[in-house]
C-alpha positions, 0 to 999 in steps of 0.5 A: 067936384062939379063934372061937366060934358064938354070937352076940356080945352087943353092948354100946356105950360112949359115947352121944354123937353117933356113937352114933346113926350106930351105932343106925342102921345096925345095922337092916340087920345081922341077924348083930348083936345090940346089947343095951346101952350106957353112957355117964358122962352119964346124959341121953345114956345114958337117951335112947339106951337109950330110943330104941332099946330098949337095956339101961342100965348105970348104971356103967362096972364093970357093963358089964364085969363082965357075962359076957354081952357080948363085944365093946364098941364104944367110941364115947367121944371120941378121947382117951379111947379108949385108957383105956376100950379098955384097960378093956375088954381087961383085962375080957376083951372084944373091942374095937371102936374109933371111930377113932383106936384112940389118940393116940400110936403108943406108946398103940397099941402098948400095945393091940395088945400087950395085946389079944394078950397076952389073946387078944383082938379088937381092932379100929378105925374107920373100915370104909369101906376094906370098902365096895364103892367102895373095894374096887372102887378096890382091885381096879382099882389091882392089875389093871393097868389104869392101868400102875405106880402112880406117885402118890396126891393124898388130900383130906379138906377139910371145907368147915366154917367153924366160926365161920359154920355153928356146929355145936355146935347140930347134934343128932342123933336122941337129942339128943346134940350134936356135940362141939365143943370135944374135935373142935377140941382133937383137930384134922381130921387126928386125926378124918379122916385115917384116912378116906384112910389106911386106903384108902392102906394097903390099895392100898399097905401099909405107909407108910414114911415120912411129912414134913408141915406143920401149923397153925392157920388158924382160932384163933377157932372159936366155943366156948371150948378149952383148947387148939385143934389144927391145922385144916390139915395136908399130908403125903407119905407114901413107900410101898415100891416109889417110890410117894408119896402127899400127902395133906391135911386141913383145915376152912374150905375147900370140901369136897373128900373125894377120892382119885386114884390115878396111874399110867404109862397112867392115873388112877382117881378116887374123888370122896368116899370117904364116899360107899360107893357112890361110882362109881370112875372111869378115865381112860387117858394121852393126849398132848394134843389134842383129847381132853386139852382136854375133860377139861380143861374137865370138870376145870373144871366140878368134881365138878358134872358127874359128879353130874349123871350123867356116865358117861364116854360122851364124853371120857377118863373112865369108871365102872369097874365095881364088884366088887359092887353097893353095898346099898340101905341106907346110913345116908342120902342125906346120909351114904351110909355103913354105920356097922357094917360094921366091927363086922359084919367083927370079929363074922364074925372072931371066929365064924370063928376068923380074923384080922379085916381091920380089925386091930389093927396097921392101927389102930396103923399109921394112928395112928402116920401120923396123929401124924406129919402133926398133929405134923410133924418139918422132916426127916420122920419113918420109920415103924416099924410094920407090919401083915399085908397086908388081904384082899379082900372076896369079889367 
């Protein structure tokens, strides 16, 4: 890989409803320069560039032909990732992918070959395993602090009842509608498993094999499809070392975007891993009695308590302290989540001359995760790829 000390020119394919999130959090990135974007749709491509002052290309072939931009962040919907990625790299430019980087581990094996085959960059969403949330779970689960890992329980539960909150009206700040029918075609587990997996992978590495089930519980969802992916999937998920995670997606039950790791002399929780300053909580071994039965009546109050600001001053729970202190400019206080970590993590690579932390092999390994948990074998299925373990982030 070849660094470099100019800055990188910045240009997004996809102007759709992620889009915005992108625009957004750019503000608080200096070090990024976004200077133009495409889209096939002329109304979302023209009202993006508007809003935010972007250049518009008015044809795919003119973005990639200009020898100015380096690296392409592309937002289009998961079943077109793999061709415009593979676009891109065949046009020399770094990648970055919204998740997944394709929809089958043979597609994403081709990208990673092809971007090492060029010398390139190529990365993929989701980034949250960089916030100070996760790194803090990371850096608790590694000193030792709950004894050996025994377990994970990973839940990504949208609380979307298609049919009821109709989300096909939601807009965000371009007009841009949330894609509806391609999120039902694709499924949850395509679109938020990665949420969980990439945290996996970071404390774990490496799945090694993984034996699911899958279905449609809601077949009716309010828009017309061509075809309507798994709204509900389970999966565990064996690690090196005996550790085994379950892990769970699905719409049409009440929210729950948790992880809990387990270990011999305790637990760590972290209660939304969309939440980037989400604190970590601990919670040592007891053996019954008084202690045990409070936190058993905390459990029954649900999520409810710790957002009213239990800090663990009474009971078995409390804060770990964070590895550094979560930024003040999260995209909102309904979505505490920065959009361009990822893009900022890939830009300091390439300038740096060094191995990206969201590499490419992490995004073939989790789509390959996540095509076993949608498309689920009854015997299970091994894990073939792999990837380099991730390094922390500087405390």
């Amino acid at each position: 890989m070849a660094g470099g000390s100019k800055p990188v020119k910045i240009v997004l394919i996809g102007c759709g409803y992620v889009s915005e999130f992108y625009a957004q959090s750019s503000r608080y990135h200096n070090e990024l320069e976004f200077v133009g974007a495409f889209d096939r749709d002329p109304a979302m491509r023209q009202a993006l560039c508007r809003r935010w002052g972007y250049h518009e290309y008015e044809t795919l072939d003119a973005l990639l032909s200009d020898d100015r931009i380096g690296l392409v962040l592309n937002l289009t919907n998961p079943r077109s990732h793999y061709d415009v990625t593979k676009a891109c790299l065949l046009a020399g430019k770094h990648v970055y992918s919204e998740k997944p980087l394709a929809m089958t581990a043979s597609a994403a094996d081709d990208l990673v070959r092809l971007a090492r085959e060029r010398r390139l960059y190529l990365a993929s969403a989701p980034c949250s395993l960089l916030s100070e949330t996760a790194q803090t779970l990371w850096q608790a689960a590694r000193s030792g602090v709950i004894g050996k890992v025994r377990f994970a329980y990973g839940n990504f539960e949208d609380g979307l009842l298609p049919h009821k909150s109709q989300p096909w009206k939601w807009l965000n700040g371009h007009g841009a509608p949330w894609p509806a029918k391609d999120e039902f075609e694709v499924g949850c587990t395509f679109e938020h498993a990665g949420y969980i997996l990439t945290w996996l992978a970071t404390l774990f590495g490496p799945a090694q094999r993984v034996t699911a089930f899958a279905s449609c519980q809601f077949p009716e969802k309010g828009v017309e499809v061509e075809i309507m992916a798994p709204d509900f999937s389970v999966g565990c998920l064996e690690y090196k070392d005996g550790v085994v995670a379950r892990v769970t997606c699905s719409l049409g039950t009440p929210k729950d975007k948790s992880l809990t790791i387990f270990g011999d002399d305790g637990a760590l929780k972290v209660f939304d891993v969309r939440d980037e300053r989400a604190p970590v909580y601990f919670s040592g071994t007891t053996h019954g009695g008084v202690t045990e039965a409070i936190e058993e009546r905390i459990i029954r109050l649900g999520r409810k308590a710790f957002l009213r600001g239990y800090d663990g001053e009474w009971g078995r729970w409390r804060r770990y302290p964070f590895t550094r202190k979560p930024p003040n400019h999260l995209l909102a206080l309904s979505k505490p989540v920065d959009f361009c970590r990822g893009p900022a993590e890939l830009v300091a690579a390439i300038a740096e001359g060094r191995n990206c932390r969201l590499t490419a092999e992490l995004g073939r390994h989790v789509t390959e995760l996540i095509e076993a948990l949608q498309y689920p074998s009854p015997r299970g299925v091994a894990i073939h790829s792999s990837f380099a373990p991730i390094d922390p982030l500087p405390a």
